[in-house]
C-alpha positions in Angstrom: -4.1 -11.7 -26.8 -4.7 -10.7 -23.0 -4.0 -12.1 -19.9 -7.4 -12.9 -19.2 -8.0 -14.6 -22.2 -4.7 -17.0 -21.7 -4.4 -20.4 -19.9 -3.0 -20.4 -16.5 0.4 -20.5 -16.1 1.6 -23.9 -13.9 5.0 -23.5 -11.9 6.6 -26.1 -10.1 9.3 -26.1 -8.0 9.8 -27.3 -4.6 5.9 -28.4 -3.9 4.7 -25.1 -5.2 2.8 -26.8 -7.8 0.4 -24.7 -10.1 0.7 -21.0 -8.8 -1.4 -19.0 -10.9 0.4 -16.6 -12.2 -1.8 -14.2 -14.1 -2.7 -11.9 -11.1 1.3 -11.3 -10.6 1.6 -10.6 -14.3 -1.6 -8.3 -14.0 0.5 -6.3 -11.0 3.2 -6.2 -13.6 1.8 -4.9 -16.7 0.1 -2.1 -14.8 2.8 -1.3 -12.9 5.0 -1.0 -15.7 7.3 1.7 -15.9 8.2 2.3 -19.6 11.3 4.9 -19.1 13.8 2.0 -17.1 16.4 1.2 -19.8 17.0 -2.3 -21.1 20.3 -1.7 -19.2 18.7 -1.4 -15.9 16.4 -3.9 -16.5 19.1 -5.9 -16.6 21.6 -4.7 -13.8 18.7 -5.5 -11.4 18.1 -8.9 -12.6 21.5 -9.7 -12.0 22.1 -8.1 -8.7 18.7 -9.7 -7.5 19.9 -13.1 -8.3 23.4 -12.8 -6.5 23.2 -10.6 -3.8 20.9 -11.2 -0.3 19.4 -7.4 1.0 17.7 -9.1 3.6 16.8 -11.1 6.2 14.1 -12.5 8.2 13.0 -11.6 11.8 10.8 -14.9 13.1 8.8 -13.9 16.1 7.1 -17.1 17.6 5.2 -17.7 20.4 4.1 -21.6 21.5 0.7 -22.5 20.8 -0.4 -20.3 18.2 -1.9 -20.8 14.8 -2.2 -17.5 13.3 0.7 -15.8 11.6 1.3 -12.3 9.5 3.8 -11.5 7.3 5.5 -8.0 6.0 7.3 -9.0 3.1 10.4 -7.1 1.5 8.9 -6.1 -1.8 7.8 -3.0 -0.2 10.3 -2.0 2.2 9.4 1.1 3.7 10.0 1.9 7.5 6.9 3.8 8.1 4.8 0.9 6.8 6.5 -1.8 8.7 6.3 0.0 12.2 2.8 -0.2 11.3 2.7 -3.2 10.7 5.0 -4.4 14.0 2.7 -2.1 16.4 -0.3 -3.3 14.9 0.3 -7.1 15.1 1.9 -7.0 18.6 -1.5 -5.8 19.9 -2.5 -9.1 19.0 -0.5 -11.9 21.0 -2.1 -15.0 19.3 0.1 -14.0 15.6 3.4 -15.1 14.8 4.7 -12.6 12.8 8.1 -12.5 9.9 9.4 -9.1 9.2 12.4 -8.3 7.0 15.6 -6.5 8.4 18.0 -5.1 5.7 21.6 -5.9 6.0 23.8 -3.0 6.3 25.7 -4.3 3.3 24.7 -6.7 0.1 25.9 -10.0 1.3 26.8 -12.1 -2.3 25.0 -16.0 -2.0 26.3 -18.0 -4.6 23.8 -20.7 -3.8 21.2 -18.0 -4.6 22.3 -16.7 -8.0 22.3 -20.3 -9.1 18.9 -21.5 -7.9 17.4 -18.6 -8.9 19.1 -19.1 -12.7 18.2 -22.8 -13.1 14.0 -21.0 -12.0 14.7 -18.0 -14.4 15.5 -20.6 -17.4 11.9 -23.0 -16.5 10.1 -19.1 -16.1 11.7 -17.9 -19.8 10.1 -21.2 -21.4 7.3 -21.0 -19.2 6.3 -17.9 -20.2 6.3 -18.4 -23.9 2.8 -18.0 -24.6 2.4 -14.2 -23.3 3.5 -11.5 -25.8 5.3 -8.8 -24.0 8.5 -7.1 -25.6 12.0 -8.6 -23.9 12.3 -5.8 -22.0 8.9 -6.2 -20.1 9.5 -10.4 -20.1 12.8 -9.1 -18.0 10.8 -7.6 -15.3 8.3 -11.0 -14.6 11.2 -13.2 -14.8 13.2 -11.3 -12.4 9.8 -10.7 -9.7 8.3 -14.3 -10.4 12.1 -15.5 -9.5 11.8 -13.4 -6.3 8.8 -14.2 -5.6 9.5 -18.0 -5.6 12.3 -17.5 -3.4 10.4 -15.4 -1.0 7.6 -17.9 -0.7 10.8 -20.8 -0.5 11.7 -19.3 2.6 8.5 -18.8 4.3 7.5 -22.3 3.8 10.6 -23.1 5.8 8.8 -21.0 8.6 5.1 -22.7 7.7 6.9 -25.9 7.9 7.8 -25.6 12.0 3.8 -25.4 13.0 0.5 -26.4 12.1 -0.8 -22.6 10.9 -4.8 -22.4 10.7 -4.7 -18.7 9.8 -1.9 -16.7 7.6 -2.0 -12.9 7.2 -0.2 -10.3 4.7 0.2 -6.5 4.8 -0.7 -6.5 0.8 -1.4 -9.4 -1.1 -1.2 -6.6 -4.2 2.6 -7.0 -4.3 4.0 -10.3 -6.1 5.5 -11.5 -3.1 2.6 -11.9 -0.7 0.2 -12.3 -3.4 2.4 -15.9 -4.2 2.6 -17.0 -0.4 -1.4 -16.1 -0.4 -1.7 -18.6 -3.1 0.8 -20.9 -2.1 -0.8 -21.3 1.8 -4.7 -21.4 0.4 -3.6 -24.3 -1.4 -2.3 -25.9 2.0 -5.5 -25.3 3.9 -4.4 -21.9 5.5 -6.9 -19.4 5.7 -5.9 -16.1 4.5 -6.6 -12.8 4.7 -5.1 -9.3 3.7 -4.9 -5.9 5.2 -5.6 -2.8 3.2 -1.8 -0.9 3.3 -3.5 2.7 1.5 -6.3 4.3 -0.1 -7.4 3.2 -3.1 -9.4 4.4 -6.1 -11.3 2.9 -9.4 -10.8 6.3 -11.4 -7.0 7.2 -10.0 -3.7 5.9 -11.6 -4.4 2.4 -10.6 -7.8 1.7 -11.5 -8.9 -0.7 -8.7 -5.8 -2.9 -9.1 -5.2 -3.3 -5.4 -8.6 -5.0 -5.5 -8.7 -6.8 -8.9 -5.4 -8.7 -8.2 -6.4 -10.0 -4.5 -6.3 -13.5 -3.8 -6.8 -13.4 0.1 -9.9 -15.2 1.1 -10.7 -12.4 3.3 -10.4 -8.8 2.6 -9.7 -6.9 6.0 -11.0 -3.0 4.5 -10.6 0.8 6.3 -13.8 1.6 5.4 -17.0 1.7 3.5 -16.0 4.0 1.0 -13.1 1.5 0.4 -16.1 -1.6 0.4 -18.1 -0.1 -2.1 -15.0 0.3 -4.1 -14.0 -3.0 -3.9 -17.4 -4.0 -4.8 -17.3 -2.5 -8.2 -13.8 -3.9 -8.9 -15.1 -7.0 -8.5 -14.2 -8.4 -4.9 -17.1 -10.9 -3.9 -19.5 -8.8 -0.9 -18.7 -11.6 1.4 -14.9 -11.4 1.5 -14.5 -7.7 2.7 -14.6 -7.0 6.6 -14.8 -3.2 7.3 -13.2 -3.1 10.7 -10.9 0.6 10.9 -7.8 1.9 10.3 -4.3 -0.5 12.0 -2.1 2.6 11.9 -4.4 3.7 14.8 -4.7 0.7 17.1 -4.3 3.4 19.2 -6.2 5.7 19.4 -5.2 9.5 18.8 -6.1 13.1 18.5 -4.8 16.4 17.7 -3.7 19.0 20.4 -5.6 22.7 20.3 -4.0 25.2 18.3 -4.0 28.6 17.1 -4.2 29.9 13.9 -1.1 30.4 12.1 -1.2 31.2 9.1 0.5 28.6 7.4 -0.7 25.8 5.8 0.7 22.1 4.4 0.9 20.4 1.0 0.9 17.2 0.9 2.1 15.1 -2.3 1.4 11.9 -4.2 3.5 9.4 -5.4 6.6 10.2 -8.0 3.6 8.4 -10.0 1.6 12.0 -9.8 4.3 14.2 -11.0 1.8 16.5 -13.0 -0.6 16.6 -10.5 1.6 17.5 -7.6 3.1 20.2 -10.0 -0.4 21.6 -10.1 -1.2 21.2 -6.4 2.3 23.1 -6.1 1.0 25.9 -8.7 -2.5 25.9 -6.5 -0.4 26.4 -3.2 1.7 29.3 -4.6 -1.5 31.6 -5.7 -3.4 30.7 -2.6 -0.3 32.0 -0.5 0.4 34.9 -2.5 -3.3 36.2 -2.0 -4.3 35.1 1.2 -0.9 36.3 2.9 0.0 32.8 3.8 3.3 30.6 4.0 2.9 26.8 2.9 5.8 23.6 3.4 5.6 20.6 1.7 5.1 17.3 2.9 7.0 14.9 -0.1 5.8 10.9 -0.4 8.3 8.3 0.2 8.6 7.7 -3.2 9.8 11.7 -4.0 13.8 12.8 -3.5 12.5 15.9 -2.5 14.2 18.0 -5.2 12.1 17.1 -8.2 9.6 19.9 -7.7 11.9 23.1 -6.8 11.6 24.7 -10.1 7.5 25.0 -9.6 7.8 26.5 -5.5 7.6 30.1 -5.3 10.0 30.6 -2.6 8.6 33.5 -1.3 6.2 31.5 0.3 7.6 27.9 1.6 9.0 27.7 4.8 11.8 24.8 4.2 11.3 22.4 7.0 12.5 18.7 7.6 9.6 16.8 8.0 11.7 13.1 7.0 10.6 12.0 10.5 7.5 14.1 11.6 4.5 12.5 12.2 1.2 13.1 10.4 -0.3 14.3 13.5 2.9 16.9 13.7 2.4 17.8 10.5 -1.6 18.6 11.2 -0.8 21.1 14.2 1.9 22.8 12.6 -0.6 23.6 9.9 -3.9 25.7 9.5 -5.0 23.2 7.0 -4.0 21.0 4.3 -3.8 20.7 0.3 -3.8 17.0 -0.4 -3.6 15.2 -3.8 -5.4 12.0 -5.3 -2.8 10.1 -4.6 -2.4 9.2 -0.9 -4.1 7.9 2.1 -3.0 10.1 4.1 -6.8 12.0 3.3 -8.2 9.6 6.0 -5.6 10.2 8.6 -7.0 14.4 8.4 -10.4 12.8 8.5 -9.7 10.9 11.3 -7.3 13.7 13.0 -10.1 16.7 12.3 -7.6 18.4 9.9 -9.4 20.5 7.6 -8.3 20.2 4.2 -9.2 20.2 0.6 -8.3 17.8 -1.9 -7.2 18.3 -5.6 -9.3 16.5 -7.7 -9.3 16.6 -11.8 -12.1 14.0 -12.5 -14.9 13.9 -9.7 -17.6 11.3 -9.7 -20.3 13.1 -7.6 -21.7 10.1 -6.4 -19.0 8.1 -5.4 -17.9 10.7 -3.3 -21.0 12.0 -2.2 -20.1 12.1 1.5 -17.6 15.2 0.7 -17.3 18.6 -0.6 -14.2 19.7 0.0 -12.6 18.8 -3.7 -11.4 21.5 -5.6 -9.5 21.5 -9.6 -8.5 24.9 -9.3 -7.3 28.2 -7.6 -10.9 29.7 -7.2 -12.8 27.0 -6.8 -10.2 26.3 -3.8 -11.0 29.8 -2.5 -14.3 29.3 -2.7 -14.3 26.5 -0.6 -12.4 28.0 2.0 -14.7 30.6 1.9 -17.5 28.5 2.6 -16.0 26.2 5.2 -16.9 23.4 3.5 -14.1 21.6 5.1 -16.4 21.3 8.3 -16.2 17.6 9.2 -18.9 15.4 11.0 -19.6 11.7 12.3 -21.1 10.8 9.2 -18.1 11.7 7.4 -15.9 10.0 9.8 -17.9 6.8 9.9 -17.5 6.3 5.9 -14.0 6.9 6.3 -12.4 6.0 9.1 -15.3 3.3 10.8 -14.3 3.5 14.6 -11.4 5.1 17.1 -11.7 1.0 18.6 -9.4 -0.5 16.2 -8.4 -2.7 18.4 -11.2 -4.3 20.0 -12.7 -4.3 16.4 -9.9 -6.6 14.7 -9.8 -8.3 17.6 -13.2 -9.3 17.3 -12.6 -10.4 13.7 -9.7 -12.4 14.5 -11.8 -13.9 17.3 -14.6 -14.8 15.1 -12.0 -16.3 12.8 -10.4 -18.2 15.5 -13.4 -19.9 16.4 -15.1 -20.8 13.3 -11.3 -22.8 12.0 -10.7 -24.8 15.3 -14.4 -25.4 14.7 -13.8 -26.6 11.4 -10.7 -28.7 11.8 
């Protein structure tokens, strides 16, 4: 039996009554990394019950009823100074980030409020099949979950909110507090955090598992995708890109014969082996040099044995900038896998983009897609990396991402103090 075909799951604890659960579980299941051991599985159950990682930074201002949130389920630096320099443009938010500790701090009041949850979760959950190993992983994110939505309640609690935003309601923990504050009489909303694709490895998830009453898109190209996967045509707001509520450009360059890589998620393994593979015969007959630009989620290591180092040039890039990255680089070799595709859109990086299974007319506004070495020599041949308005508007919407979320939140503001 599916999820979909299941009764809703109702948790209660500390009036959190009836959470629906299924959209975590759905997360979850096609999230699900098969190779983590039992033993693992395990180990990080126990050190998540007994052990705080991090804590909260509260930023509060008198008067105001909207508030975002950045929750720790996704703790990456480069996607929480995004976050931070896009919310401070906007001084009616209150805001919560999380700040790791420099050292795992042990709670004991933790570990056994969080076992006394685990045991109503393991009886709780009876009715979905899922092997022990998988039933593991929910109990230990539902029992996070809870406690992350515990403690922003405490915060909710201080004011009268009208207006709650997260980064992602994709990930367990915001997608909870979404529930938890539409249920209180919050309106929510969420911000797109990447690029997302129906046919790639996570088929629309970031769109089927939304709860947010509004969905706060990059793009059309993400809009009609969210379209198909479901979200209702009235929920989505296309309003631009909040990495660049400032606005930015590249500097001139000169050609230099060198050109970037730049990889997917440890996810992608195959296909950044072949975008590795593609990047090796392009240098060796076009008399070029290439570096690689690794995702977050890559050590950096994983991929020596496919590099022909004849041609990289070993550079640190940890801390460059995408923008960096573009004028250091002739062009770009991107993957499937990352949204970084909009930030050369919007920077006027030419680039070409691996890409095994095309649909033509979803991505009708480019041509620039290649699957292998000569139709990626072709294309360079042909320029087809030439990029226009057109192109820009279905991707990146406006260079006024401020004055166009501002509007939205404006909008927003209005129609709840209307309302109340």
């Amino acid at each position: 039996m599916g999820l979909a075909d299941q009764s809703i799951v109702d948790i209660s604890f500390d009036k959190f009554e009836n959470i629906d659960i299924e959209k975590i579980l759905l997360i979850l299941n096609e999230t699900y990394d098969e190779k983590v051991s039992f033993y693992k599985q395990i180990k990080k159950l126990f050190n998540s019950r007994w052990y705080d990682r991090y804590e909260y930074q509260y930023s509060k201002k008198n008067g105001n009823k909207f508030i975002a949130f950045y929750s720790d389920f996704y703790f990456r630096n480069d996607h929480i100074t995004i976050f931070e320099n896009f919310i401070k443009e906007y001084p009616m938010f209150d805001y919560v980030v999380p700040v790791k500790l420099p050292n795992e701090r042990r709670n004991w009041r933790r570990g056994f409020e969080m076992m006394k949850w685990d045991i109503q979760s393991f009886w709780q959950l009876k009715k979905y099949k899922a092997d022990f190993k998988k039933r593991l992983l929910w109990i230990r994110v539902l029992g996070l979950s809870r406690l992350y939505s515990k403690r922003m309640n405490n915060i909710l609690k201080t004011k009268k909110y009208l207006y709650g935003l997260v980064y992602s309601d994709t990930n367990p923990y915001e997608n909870m507090l979404v529930q938890w504050m539409r249920k209180k009489g919050i309106y929510t909303a969420t911000l797109q955090h990447g690029i997302f694709d129906k046919s790639g490895y996570w088929k629309g998830l970031e769109f089927r598992a939304s709860v947010a009453d509004d969905w706060l898109a990059w793009n059309r190209y993400s809009r009609e995708l969210a379209i198909e996967c479901g979200i209702l045509r009235d929920k989505i707001r296309v309003l631009g890109i909040p990495r660049y509520i400032k606005p930015d450009e590249l500097h001139k360059k000169t050609k230099t014969g060198i050109f970037s890589v730049i990889l997917g998620g440890k996810v992608l393994f195959e296909e950044n082996q072949k975008l590795i593979k593609a990047a090796n015969m392009l240098a060796k007959e076009e008399n070029l040099k290439y570096f690689l630009r690794y995702h977050p989620s890559c050590k950096g290591g994983e991929y020596d044995a496919f590099i022909d180092k004849r041609y990289i040039i070993q550079r640190d890039v940890k801390k460059e900038t995408i923008k960096q990255m573009c004028e250091s680089s002739d062009f770009s070799l991107v993957g499937s896998g990352t949204s970084m595709v909009v930030d050369l859109i919007y920077l006027k990086q030419p680039f070409f983009q691996y890409y095994e299974k095309w649909d033509g007319l979803l991505y009708k506004e480019r041509k620039n897609y290649f699957r292998n070495i000569d139709e990626l020599k072709e294309q360079i041949k042909k320029e087809t990396t030439v990029q226009n308005d057109e192109m820009f508007d279905y991707y990146c919407t406006t260079r006024k991402v401020k004055e166009s979320y501002k509007n939205y939140f404006d909008s927003v503001q209005t129609f709840l103090e209307e309302r109340k």
